[in-house]
C-alpha positions as CSV (number, residue, x, y, z in Angstrom):
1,X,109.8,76.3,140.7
2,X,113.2,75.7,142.5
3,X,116.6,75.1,141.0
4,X,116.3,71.4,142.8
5,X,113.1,70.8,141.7
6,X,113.8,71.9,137.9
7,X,117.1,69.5,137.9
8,X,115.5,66.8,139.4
9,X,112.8,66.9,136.4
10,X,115.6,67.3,133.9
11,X,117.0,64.4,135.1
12,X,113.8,62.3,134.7
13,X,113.8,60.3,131.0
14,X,110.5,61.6,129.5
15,X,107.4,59.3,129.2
16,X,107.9,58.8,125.7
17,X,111.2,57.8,125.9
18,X,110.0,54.9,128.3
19,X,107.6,53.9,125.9
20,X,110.4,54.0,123.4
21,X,112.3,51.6,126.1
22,X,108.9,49.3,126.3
23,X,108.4,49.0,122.8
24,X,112.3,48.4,121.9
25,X,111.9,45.2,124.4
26,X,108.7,44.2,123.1
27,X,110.0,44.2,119.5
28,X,112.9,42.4,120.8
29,X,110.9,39.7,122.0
30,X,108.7,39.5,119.0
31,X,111.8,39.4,117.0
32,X,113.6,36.4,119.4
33,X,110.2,34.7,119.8
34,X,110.3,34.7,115.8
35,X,113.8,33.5,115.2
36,X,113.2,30.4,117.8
37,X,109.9,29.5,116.7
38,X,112.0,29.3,113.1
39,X,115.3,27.6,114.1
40,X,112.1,25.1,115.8
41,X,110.8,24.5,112.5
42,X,113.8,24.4,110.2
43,X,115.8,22.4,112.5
44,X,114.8,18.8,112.9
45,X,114.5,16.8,115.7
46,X,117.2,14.2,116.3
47,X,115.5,10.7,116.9
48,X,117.3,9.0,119.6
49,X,119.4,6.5,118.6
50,X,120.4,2.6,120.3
51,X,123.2,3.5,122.3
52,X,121.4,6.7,124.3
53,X,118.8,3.7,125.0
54,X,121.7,1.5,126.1
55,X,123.4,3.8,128.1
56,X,119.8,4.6,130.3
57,X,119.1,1.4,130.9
58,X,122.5,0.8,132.4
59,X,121.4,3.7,134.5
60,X,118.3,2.5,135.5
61,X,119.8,-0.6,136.4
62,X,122.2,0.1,139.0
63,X,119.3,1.2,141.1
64,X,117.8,4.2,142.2
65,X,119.1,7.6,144.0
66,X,119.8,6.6,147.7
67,X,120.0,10.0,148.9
68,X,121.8,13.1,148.8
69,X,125.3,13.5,150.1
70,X,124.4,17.2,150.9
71,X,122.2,18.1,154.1
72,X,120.4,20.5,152.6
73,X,118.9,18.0,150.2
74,X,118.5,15.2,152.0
75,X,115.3,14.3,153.9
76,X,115.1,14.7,157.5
């Protein structure tokens, strides 16, 4: 085996280090998954109230969108 060929393999993580890598993120998301799925739970759910309702049906009521002021969003 060559000098280049013996540093380039040095160089190289070892497959069980990427499986290390793998299973760290996978944990990671388990773990995040987890903590959202419990702030979900544990953290109610705001009704909305009168003046959110008031406030979109002023918006409704001007009317809707005309169009886009940018070309690249407007239709042809």
């Amino acid at each position: 085996m060559s000098d280049r060929v013996a540093r380039i393999r040095a160089r190289r993580p070892s497959p069980h280090r990427r499986l290390m890598r793998l299973g760290t993120c996978v944990l990671l998301a388990v773990v995040s998954a987890g903590l959202g799925l419990g702030l979900r739970l544990a953290v109610p759910v705001t009704p909305v109230d009168a003046s959110f309702r008031e406030v979109m049906r002023l918006y409704q009521s001007q009317g809707g969108a005309e169009g886009s002021n940018m070309a690249e969003t407007s239709s042809p």
